[in-house]
Jmol script that loads the backbone (N, CA, C; Angstrom):
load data "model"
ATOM      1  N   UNK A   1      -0.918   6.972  -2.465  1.00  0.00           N
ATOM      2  CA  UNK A   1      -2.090   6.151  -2.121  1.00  0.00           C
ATOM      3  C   UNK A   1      -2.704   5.592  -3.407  1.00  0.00           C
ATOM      4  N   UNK A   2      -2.705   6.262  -4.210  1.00  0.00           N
ATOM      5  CA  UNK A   2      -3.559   6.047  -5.987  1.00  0.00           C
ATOM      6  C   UNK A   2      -2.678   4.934  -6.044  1.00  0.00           C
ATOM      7  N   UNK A   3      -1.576   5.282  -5.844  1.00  0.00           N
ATOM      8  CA  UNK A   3      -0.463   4.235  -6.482  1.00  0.00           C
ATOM      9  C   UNK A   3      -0.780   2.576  -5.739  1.00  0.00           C
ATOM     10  N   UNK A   4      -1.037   2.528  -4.739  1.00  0.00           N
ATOM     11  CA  UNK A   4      -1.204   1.441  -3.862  1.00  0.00           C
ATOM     12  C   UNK A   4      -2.438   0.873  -4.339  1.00  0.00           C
ATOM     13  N   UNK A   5      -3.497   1.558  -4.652  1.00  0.00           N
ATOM     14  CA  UNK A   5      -4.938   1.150  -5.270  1.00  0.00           C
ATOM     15  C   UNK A   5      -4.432   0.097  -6.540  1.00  0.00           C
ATOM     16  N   UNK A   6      -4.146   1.252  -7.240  1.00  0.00           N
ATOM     17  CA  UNK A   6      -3.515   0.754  -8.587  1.00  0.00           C
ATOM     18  C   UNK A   6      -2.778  -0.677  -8.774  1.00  0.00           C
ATOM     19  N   UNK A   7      -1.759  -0.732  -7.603  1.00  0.00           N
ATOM     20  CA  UNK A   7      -0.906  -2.220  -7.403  1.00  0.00           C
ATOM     21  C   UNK A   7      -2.079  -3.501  -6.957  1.00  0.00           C
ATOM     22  N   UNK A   8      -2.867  -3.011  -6.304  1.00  0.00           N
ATOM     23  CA  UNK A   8      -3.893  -3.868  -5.492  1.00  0.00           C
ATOM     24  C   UNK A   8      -4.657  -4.464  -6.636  1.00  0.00           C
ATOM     25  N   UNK A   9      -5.323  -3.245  -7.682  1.00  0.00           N
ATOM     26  CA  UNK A   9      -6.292  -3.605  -8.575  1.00  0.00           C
ATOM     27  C   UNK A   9      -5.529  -4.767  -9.816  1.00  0.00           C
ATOM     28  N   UNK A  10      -4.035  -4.172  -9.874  1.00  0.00           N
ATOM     29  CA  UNK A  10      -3.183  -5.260 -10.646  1.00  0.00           C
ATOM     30  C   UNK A  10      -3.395  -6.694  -9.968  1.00  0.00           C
ATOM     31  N   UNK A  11      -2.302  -6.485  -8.563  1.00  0.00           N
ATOM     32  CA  UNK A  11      -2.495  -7.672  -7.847  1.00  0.00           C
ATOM     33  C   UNK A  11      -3.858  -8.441  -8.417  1.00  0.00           C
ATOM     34  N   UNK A  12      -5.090  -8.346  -8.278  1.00  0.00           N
ATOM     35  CA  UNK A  12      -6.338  -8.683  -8.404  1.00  0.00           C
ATOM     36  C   UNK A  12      -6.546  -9.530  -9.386  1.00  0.00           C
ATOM     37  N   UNK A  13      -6.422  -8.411 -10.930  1.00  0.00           N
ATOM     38  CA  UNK A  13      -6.271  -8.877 -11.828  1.00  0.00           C
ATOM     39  C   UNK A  13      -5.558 -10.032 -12.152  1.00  0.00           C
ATOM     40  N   UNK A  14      -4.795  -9.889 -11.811  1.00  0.00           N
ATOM     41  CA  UNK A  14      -3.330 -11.365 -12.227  1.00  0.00           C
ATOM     42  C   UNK A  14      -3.872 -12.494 -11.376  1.00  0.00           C
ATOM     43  N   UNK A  15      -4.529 -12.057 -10.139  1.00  0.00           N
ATOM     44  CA  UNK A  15      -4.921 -13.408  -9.482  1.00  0.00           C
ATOM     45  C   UNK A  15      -6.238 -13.927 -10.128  1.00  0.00           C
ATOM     46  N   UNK A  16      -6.894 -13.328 -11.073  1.00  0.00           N
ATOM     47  CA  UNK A  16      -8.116 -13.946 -11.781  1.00  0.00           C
ATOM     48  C   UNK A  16      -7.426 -14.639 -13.131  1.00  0.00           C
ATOM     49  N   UNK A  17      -6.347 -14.005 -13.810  1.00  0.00           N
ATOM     50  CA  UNK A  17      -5.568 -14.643 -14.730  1.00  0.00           C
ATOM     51  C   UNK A  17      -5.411 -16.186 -14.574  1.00  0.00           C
ATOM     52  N   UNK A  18      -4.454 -16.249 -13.388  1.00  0.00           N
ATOM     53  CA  UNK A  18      -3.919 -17.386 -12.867  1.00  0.00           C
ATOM     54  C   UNK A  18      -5.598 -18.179 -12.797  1.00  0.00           C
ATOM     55  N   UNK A  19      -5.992 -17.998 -11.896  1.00  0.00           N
ATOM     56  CA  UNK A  19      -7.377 -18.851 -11.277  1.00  0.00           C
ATOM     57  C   UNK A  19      -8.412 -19.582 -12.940  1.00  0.00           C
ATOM     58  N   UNK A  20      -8.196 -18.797 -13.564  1.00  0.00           N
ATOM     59  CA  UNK A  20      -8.772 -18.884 -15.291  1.00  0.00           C
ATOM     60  C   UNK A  20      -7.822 -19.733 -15.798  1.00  0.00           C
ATOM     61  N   UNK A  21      -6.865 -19.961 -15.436  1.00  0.00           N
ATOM     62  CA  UNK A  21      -5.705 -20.395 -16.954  1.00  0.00           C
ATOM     63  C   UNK A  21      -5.347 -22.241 -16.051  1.00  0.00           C
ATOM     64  N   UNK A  22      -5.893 -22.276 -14.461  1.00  0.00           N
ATOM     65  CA  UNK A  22      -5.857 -23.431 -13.756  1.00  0.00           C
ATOM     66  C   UNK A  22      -6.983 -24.286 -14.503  1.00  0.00           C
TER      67      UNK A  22
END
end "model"
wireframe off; spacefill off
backbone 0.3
color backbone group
């Protein structure tokens, strides 16, 4: 379950990356 948090909070991250670098 930690592990799934963890992917989600990545997921997240990378989608604010992207949204910043547009």
């Amino acid at each position: 379950l930690y592990g799934a948090m963890r992917a989600i909070e990545i997921a997240y991250q990378n989608t604010q990356l992207v949204v910043g670098m547009d």
